[in-house]
C-alpha positions in Angstrom: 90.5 118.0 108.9 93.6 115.7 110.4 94.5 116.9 114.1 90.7 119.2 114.6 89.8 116.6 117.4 93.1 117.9 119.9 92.3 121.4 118.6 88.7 121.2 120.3 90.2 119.2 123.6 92.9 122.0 124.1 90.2 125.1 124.4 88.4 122.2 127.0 92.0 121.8 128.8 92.5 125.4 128.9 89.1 126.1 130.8 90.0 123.6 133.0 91.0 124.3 136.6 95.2 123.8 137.4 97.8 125.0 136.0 99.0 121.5 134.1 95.8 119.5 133.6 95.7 116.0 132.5 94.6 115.2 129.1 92.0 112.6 128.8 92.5 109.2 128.3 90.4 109.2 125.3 91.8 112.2 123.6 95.5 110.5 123.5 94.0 107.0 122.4 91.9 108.7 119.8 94.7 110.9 118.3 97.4 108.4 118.1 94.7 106.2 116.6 93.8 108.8 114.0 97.0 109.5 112.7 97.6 105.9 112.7 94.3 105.4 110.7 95.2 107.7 108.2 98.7 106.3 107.3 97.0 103.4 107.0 94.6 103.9 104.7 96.3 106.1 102.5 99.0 103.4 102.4 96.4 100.6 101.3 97.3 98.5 104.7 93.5 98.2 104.5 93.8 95.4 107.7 95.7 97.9 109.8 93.9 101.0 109.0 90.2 99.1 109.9 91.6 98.2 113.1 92.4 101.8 114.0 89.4 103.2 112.8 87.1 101.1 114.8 89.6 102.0 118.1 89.4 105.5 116.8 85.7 105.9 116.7 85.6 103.5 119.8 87.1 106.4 122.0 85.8 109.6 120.4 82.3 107.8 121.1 83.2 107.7 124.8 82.6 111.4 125.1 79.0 110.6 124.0 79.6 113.9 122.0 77.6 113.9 118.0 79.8 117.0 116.9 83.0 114.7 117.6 81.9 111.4 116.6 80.7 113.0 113.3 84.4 114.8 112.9 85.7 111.0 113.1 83.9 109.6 110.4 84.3 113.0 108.5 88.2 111.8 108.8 87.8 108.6 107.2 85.9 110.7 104.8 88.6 112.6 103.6 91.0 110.2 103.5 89.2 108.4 100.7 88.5 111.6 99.0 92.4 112.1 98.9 92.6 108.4 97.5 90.1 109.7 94.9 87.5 107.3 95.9 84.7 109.9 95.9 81.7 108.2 96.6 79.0 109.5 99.3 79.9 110.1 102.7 77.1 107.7 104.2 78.3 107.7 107.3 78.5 111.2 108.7 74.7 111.6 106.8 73.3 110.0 109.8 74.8 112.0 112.3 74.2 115.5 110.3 71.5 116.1 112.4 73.4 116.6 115.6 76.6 117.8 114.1 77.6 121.6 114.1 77.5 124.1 111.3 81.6 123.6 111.2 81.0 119.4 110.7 78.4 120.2 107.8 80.4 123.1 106.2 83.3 120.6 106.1 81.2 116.9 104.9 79.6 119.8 101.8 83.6 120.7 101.4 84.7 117.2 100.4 81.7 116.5 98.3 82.6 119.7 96.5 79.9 121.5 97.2 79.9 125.0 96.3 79.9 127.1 100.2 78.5 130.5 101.2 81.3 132.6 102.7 79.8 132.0 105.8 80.4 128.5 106.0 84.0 128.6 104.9 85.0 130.7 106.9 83.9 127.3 109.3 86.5 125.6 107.7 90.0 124.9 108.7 92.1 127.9 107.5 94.0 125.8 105.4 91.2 124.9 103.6 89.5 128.4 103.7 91.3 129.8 100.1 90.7 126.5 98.6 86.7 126.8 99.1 86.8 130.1 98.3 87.4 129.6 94.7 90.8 131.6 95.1 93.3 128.4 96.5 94.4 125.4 93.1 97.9 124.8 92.9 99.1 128.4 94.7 96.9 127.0 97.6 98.0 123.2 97.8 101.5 124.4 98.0 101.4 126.6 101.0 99.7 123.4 103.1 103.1 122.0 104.9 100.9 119.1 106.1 100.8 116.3 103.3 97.6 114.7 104.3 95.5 118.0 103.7 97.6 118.6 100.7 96.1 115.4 99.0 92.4 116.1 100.4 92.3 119.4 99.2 93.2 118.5 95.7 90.9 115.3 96.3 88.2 118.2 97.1 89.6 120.3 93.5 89.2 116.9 91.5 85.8 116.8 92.6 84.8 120.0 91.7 86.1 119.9 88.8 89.0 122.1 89.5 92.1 120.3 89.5 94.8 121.5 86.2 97.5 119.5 85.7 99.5 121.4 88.3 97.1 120.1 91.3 97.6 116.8 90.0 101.3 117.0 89.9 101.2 118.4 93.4 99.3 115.6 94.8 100.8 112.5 93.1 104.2 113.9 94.1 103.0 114.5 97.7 102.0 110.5 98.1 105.2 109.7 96.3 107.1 111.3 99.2 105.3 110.1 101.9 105.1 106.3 100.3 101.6 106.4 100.0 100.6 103.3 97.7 97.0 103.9 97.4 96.9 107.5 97.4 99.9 107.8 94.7 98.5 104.9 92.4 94.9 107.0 92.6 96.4 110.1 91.5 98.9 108.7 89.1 96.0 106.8 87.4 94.4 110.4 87.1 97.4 111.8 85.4 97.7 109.0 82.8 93.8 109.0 82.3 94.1 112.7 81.5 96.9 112.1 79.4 95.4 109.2 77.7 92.3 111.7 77.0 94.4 114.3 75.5 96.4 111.8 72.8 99.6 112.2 75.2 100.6 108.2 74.5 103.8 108.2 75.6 103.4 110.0 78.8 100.7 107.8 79.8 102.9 105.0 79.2 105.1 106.1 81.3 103.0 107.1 84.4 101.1 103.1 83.9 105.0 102.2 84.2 105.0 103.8 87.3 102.0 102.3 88.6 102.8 99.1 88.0 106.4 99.5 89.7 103.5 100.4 93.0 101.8 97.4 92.5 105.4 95.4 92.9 
């Protein structure tokens, strides 16, 4: 889902008259403020990554635009779904009415709904394989961009999907980027799974790495 909002405002740009147009003010605020956002939160600089948010949304809601507004908060969506905190996406629910088909195909996508064809072919193509049923580890490795990496095994988790390859993947890619929440989440789902399948030592050792996150 990162970077969809500058993927919409270049087919805008393109139809617009000149041969170097302007980008709006609001589309540069917005996607500095996303990225920013995400970092953020992923990071557990919960002060920072409220604050960008609320300028985030601020300027996407300029356009007076549902299907853009609703792609925001489907943003914050997924960045707690990559953190594993999978609880309901309450705030794109009351802008599902005006959305597009491509903002509901992707809110049912990080709830782990199961998708017609149809609607994942809505999807960003990075995302297509992995709502297709044919993506898991093969699919998170081909994604060079880290943030959809940890979503789309955030999505697998979910469904129910995720072998101990996906969560690998994941923990590893919010190791590398420094990632506190996101790496404590999925570290705390390795050492769960390993607690569950009598693995004490290796669970010891992941809880080691946890707390050396909490330092």
């Amino acid at each position: 889902m990162t970077r969809i909002l500058p993927l919409i405002a270049v087919a805008l740009l393109l139809a617009a008259c000149g041969n170097k147009p302007r980008q709006p003010d609001w589309l540069v605020n917005a996607d500095g403020a996303q990225e920013r956002f995400e970092r953020a939160y992923l990071s557990g600089n919960d002060r920072v990554a409220t604050s960008e948010f609320t300028r985030f949304r601020h300027e996407v809601a300029s356009t007076a635009q549902p299907a853009l507004v609703a792609r925001a908060e489907l943003t914050r969506c997924a960045v707690r779904v990559a953190s594993l905190d999978l609880g309901p996406c309450t705030a794109f629910e009351s802008l599902r009415p005006d959305a597009s088909d491509a903002e509901r195909a992707y809110a049912d996508f990080l709830a782990g709904a199961p998708l017609a064809p149809a609607q994942a072919k809505l999807l960003p193509e990075e995302y297509r394989g992995i709502a297709g049923g044919a993506g898991g580890a093969a699919a998170l490795k081909g994604m060079k961009n880290p943030v959809s990496r940890v979503i789309a095994a955030g999505v697998l988790l979910r469904s129910e999907k995720a072998d101990p390859e996906v969560l690998q993947i994941a923990t590893d890619t919010a190791s590398e980027q420094g990632w506190r929440r996101a790496v404590l989440a999925w570290l705390g789902a390795q050492a769960m799974r390993a607690e569950k399948a009598g693995a004490v030592e290796e669970a010891a050792r992941l809880r080691r790495r946890m707390e050396l996150a909490t330092q």
